[in-house]
C-alpha positions in Angstrom: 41.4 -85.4 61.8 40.1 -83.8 59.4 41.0 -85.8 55.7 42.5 -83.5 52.8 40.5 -83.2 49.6 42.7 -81.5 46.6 41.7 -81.2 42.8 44.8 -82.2 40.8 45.3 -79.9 37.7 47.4 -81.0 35.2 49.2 -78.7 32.7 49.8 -79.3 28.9 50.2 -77.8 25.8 48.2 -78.0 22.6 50.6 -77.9 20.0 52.5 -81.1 21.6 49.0 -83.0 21.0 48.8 -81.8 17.9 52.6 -82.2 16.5 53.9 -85.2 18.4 50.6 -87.2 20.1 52.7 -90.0 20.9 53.8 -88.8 24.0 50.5 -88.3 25.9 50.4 -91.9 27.0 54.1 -91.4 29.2 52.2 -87.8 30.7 49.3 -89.8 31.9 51.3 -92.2 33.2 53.2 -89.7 35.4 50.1 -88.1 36.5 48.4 -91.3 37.9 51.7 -91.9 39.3 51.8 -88.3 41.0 48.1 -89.1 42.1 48.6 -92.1 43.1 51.3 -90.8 45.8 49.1 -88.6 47.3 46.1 -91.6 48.0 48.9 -93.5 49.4 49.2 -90.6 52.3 45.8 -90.6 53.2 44.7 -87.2 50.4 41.2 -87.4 48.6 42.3 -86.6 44.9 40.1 -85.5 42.4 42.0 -86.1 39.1 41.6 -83.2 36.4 41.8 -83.6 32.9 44.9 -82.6 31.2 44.6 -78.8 30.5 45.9 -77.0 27.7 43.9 -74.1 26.8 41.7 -71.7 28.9 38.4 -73.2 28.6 39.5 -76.5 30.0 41.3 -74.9 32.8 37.7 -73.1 33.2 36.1 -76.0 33.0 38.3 -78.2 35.4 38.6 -75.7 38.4 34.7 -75.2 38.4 34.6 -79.0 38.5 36.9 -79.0 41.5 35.0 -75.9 43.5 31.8 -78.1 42.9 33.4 -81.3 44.3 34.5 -79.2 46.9 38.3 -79.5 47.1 40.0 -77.3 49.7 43.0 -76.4 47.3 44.4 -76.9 43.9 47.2 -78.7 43.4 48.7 -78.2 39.8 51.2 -80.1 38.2 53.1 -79.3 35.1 53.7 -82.3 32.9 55.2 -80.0 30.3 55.8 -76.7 29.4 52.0 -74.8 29.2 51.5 -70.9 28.5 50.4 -68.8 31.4 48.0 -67.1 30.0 45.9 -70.4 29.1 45.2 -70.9 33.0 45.7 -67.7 34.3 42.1 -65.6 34.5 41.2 -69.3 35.9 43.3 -69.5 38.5 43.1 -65.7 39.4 38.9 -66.1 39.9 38.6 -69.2 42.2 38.5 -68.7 46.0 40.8 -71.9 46.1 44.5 -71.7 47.0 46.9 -73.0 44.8 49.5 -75.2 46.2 51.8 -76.0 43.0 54.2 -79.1 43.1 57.1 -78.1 40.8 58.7 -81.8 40.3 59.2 -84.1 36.8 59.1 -87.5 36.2 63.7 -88.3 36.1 66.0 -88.0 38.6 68.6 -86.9 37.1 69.0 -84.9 33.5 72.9 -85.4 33.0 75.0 -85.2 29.5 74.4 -89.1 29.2 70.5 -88.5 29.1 69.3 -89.3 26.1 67.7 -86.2 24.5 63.9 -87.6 24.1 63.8 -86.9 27.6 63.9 -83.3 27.7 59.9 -83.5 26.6 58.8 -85.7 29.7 61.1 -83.2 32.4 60.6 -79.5 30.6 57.7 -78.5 33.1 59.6 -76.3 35.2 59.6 -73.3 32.8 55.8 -73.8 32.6 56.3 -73.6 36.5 58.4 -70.6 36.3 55.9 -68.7 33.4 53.0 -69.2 35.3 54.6 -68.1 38.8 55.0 -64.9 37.2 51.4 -64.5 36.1 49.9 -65.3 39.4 52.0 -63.0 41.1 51.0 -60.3 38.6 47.3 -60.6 38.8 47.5 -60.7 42.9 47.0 -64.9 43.1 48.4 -65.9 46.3 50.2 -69.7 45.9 52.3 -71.5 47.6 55.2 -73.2 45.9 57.1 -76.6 46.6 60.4 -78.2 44.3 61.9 -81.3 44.3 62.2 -84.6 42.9 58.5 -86.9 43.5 60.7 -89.7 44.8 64.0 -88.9 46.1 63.2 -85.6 47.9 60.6 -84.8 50.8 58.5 -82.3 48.4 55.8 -84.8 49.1 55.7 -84.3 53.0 56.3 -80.3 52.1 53.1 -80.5 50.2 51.2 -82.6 52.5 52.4 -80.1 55.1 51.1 -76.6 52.5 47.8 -78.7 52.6 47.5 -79.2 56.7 47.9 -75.0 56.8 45.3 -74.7 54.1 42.7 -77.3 56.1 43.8 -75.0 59.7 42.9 -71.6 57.8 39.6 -73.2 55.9 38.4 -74.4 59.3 39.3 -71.4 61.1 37.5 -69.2 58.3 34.5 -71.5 59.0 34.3 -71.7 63.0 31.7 -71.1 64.8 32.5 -70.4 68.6 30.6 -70.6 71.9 30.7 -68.1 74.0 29.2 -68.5 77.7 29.2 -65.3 79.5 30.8 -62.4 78.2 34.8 -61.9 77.9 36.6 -62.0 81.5 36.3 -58.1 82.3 39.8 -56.2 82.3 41.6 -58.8 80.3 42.9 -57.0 76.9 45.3 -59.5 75.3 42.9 -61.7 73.6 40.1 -59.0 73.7 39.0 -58.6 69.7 35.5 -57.6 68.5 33.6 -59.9 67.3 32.6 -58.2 63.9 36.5 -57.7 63.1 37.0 -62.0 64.3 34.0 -62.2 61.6 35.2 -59.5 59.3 38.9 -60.7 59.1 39.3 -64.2 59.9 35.3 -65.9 59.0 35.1 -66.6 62.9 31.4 -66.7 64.0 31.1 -66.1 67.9 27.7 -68.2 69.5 26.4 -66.3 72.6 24.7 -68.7 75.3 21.2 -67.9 75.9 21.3 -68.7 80.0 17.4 -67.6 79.2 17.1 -71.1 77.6 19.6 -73.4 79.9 16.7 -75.5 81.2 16.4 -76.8 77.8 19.4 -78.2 78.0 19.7 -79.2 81.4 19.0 -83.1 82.4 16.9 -83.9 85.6 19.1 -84.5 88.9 18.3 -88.3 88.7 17.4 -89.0 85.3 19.8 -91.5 83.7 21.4 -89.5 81.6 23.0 -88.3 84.5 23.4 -91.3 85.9 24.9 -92.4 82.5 27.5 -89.6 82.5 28.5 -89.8 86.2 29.3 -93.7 85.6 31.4 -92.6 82.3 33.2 -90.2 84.3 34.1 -92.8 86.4 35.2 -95.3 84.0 37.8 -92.8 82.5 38.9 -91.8 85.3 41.5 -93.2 88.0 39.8 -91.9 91.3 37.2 -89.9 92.9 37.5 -87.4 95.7 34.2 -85.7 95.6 30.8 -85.6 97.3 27.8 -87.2 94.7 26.3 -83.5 94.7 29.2 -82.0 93.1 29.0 -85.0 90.4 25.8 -84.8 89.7 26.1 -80.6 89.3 29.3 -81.2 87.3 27.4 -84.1 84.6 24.3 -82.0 84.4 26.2 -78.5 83.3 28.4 -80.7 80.9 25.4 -82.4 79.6 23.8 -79.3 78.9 26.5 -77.8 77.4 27.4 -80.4 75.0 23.6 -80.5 73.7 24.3 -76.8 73.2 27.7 -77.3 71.1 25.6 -79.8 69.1 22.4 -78.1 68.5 24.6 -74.7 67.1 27.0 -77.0 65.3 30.4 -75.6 66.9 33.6 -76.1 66.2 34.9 -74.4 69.4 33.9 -72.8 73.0 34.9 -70.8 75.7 33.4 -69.9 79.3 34.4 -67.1 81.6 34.1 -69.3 85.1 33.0 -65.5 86.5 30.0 -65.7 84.8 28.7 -69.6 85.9 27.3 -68.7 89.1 24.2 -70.2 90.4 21.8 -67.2 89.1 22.7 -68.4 85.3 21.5 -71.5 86.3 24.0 -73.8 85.1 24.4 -75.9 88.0 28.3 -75.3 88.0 31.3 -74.2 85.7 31.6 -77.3 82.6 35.7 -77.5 83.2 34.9 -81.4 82.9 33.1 -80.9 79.8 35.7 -78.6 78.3 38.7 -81.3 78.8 35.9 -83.7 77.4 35.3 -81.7 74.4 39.0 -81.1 73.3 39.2 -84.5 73.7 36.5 -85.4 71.1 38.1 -82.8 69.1 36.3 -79.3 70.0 37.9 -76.0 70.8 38.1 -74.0 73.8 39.8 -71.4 75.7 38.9 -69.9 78.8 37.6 -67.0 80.2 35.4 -65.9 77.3 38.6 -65.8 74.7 36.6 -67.0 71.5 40.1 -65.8 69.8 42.1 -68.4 71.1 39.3 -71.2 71.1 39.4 -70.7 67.1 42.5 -71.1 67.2 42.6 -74.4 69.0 39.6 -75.7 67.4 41.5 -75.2 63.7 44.3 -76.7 64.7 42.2 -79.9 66.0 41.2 -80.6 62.6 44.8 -81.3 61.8 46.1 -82.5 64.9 43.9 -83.9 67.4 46.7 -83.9 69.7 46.3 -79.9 70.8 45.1 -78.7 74.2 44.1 -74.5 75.6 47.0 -73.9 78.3 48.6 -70.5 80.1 52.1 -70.1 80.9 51.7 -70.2 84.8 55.1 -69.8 86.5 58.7 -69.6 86.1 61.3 -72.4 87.4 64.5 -70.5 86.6 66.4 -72.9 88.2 65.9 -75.7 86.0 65.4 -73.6 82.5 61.7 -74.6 82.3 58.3 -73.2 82.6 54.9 -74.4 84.5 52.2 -75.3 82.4 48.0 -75.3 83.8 44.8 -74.1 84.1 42.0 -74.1 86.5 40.4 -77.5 85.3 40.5 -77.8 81.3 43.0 -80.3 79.4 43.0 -82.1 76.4 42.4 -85.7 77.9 43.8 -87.5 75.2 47.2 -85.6 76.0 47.6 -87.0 79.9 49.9 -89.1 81.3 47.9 -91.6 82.6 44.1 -91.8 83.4 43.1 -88.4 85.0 41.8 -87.8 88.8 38.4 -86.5 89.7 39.1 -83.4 91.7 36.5 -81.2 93.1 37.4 -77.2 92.1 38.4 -75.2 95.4 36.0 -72.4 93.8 36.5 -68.6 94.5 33.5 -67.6 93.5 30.5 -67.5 96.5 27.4 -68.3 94.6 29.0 -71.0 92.1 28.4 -74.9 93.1 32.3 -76.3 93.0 32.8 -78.3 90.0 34.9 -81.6 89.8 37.5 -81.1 87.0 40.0 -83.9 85.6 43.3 -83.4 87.3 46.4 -84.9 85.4 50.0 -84.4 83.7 50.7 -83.2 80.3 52.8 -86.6 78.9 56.3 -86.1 77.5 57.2 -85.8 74.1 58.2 -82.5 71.8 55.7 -80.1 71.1 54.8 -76.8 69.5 53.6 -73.9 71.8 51.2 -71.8 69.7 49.8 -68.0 70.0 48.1 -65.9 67.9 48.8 -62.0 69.1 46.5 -59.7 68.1 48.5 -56.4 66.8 48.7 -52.7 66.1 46.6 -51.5 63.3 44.3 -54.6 62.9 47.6 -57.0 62.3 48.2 -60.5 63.8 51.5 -62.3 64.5 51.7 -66.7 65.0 54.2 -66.6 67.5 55.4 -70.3 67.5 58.4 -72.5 69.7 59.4 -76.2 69.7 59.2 -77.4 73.4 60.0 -80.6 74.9 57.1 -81.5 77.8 59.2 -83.1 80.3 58.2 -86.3 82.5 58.5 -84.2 85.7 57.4 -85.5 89.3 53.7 -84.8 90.6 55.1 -83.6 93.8 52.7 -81.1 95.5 50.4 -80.6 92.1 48.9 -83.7 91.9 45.7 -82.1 92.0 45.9 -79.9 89.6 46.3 -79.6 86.0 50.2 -79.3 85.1 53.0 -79.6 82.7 56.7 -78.1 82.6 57.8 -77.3 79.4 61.5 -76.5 78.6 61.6 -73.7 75.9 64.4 -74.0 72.9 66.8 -70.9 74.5 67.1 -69.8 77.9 63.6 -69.3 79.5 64.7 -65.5 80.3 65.6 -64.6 76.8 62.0 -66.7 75.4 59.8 -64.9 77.8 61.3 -62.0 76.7 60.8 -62.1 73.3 57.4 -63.8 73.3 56.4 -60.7 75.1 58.3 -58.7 72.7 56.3 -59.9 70.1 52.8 -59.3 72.2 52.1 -62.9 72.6 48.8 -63.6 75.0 48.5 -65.1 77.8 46.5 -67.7 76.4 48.4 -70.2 74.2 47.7 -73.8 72.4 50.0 -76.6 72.9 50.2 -78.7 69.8 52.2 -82.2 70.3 54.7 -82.5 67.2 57.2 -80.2 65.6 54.6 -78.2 63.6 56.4 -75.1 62.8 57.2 -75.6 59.3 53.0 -76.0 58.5 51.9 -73.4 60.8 54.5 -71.2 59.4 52.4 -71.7 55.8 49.3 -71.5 57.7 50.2 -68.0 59.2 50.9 -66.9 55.4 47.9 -68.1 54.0 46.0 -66.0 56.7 48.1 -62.9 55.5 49.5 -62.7 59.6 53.0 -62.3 60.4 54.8 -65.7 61.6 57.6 -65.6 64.6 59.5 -68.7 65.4 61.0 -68.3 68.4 64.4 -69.8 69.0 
């Protein structure tokens, strides 16, 4: 994961420095308190000095792009005019994430009236607000008390969305083959992913795959076979398929190194033998998610982003297709040809070799296994009308279900929050794709934020 870096900006006012000084010591008490909260959760902070005029707040936020803080976290300890931080705020890049809170509890008739100076900040909150609105800022706003509220965890959960949209703005993406031909859903151009979103897409140069590619009995491969082994609770495969299946994995994990990706994808169509790739890298995909690298299949560099973003948050996230229907039981089939998160499997996966459709494509083995229980959020960005994009999210419990006749197979059931009839429904409503991300937590409430900072729509569904 990925660990947060914010630059805490504190607000002030001039005239309280110059007209009652004595009551700077209690404001930088509170905002080494407030800092102090967020190291204790695991946040990098870069402290600010207490700004009151505009050159400071000039001065600070240039500080904090330098030190390269994903977002700006400001803080009111007092009431501070608007138009001190406002051209500021409006020029950096950063987001603003403001925590609207003050140092009391409570502010009753019995409170004596000194402490309206320490707990005034939320009109500086509300002044400001305005002004960023006006000059087009976007922000993101969280209220409550520091210590008896959860404003804390609503901030830390503004600052997860922020890291998902600053990695996805920064991925770059593999691509092996070209996009599965005929499949429209996910199908985007790859100027427009660059153009709207900051996604780079990587072709493979299959000119260049000996490069990568390890000799048959060098012991790199013998390295990676045993490794396989060792994670793995069986075998049911020739040594020719596992020696194909570590040198294409090898190869393409040199390649995701040497081009610094975040995330890939491979259309299995477009692995055959005249590539020369020895066979399709499903092992090395489940591998790769595992270590914390996107993918999708099928040439979908959309939706491998997307993963690969929300890996830098929560590691826990795996590529996965809504496979089939059990009406019966109010639940839906989870899989796909050979790629899983490993980290996210019940148990130590099988070795399986791929029953391969295509004729000139060596079978690869693939790691075999269940999805593990627990509740999760199913994710899908949906590419829309007129350049537009919708985050179409659900909570879902993964149940413990019985192997039964899949053991062989990647596999998960997944019982929706509302009848699966009416969720398919509206999922496909919305023009969710086929190709989805299964994130293990209830995540809705930062990816809701996340879809906002991206300026998509956001659809809970259920």
């Amino acid at each position: 994961m990925k660990k947060m870096k914010i630059g805490l900006l504190p607000q002030y006012l001039e005239l309280y420095d110059k007209n009652c000084s004595g009551f700077r010591p209690e404001m930088e008490r509170f905002l080494m308190l407030i800092s102090g909260e967020f190291r204790k959760r695991g946040v990098e902070v870069v402290t600010g000095r207490i700004c009151r005029l505009a050159a400071e707040f000039a001065k600070e936020i240039k500080s904090f792009e330098n030190a390269g803080v994903q977002a700006i976290v400001s803080l009111h300890l007092a009431y501070s005019p608007s138009l001190e931080s406002a051209n500021a705020l409006k020029a950096t890049k950063l987001p603003v994430i403001i925590l609207d809170t003050t140092p009391d509890y409570e502010f009753s008739p019995d409170t004596a009236p000194l402490r309206i100076m320490f707990n005034h900040g939320i009109h500086g909150v509300q002044d400001m607000c305005n002004l960023l609105l006006r000059n087009g800022k976007d922000f993101i706003i969280e209220a409550g008390h520091w210590r008896k509220s959860d404003v804390f965890e609503r901030v830390l959960q503004s600052l997860e969305a922020v890291c998902i949209a600053d990695s996805l703005r920064n991925s770059r993406t593999g691509l092996i083959g070209n996009p599965f031909k005929g499949m429209g859903d996910f199908s985007v151009p790859f100027d427009r992913l660059k153009k709207e979103m900051g996604i780079t897409a990587v072709p493979f140069d299959f000119k260049c795959v000996n490069g990568y590619l390890p000799e048959e009995n060098s012991s790199e491969v013998k390295a990676e076979i045993r490794s396989n082994m060792k994670m793995s609770a069986g075998a049911k495969q020739e040594v020719k398929d596992h020696v194909n299946t570590a040198r294409a994995g090898i190869a393409v994990r040199k390649w995701i190194k040497e081009n610094s990706l975040s995330a890939f994808s491979v259309n299995f169509m477009e692995c055959g033998n005249r590539t020369g790739l020895p066979t399709v890298p499903f092992l090395e995909a489940s591998k790769a998610m595992a270590d914390g690298i996107g993918y999708a299949g099928e040439g979908d560099v959309l939706t491998a982003s997307l993963v690969g973003a929300l890996m830098s948050q929560y590691p826990e996230t795996t590529f996965t297709e809504m496979f089939c229907p059990d009406w019966k039981s109010n639940r839906i089939f989870l899989s796909h040809m050979g790629e899983v998160n490993l980290n996210l499997l019940d148990g130590k996966p099988e070795l399986v070799k791929c029953a391969f459709p295509i004729e000139d494509t060596n079978p690869p083995l693939f790691a075999a296994g269940r999805l593990k229980p627990g509740k999760a959020t199913l994710v899908n960005l949906a590419p829309g009308k007129d350049n537009t994009y919708t985050l179409i999210m659900a909570t879902v419990s993964v149940e413990k279900a019985r192997d039964g006749k899949f053991k062989n197979s990647v596999r998960g059931w997944i019982k929706p929050p509302i009848k699966i009839e009416d969720f398919l429904a509206e999922y496909s409503r919305a023009g969710g794709t086929h190709h989805l991300a299964l994130v293990y937590g209830k995540k809705m409430q930062a990816l809701s934020k996340f879809a906002k900072i991206m300026g998509w729509n956001a659809l809970r569904i259920g």
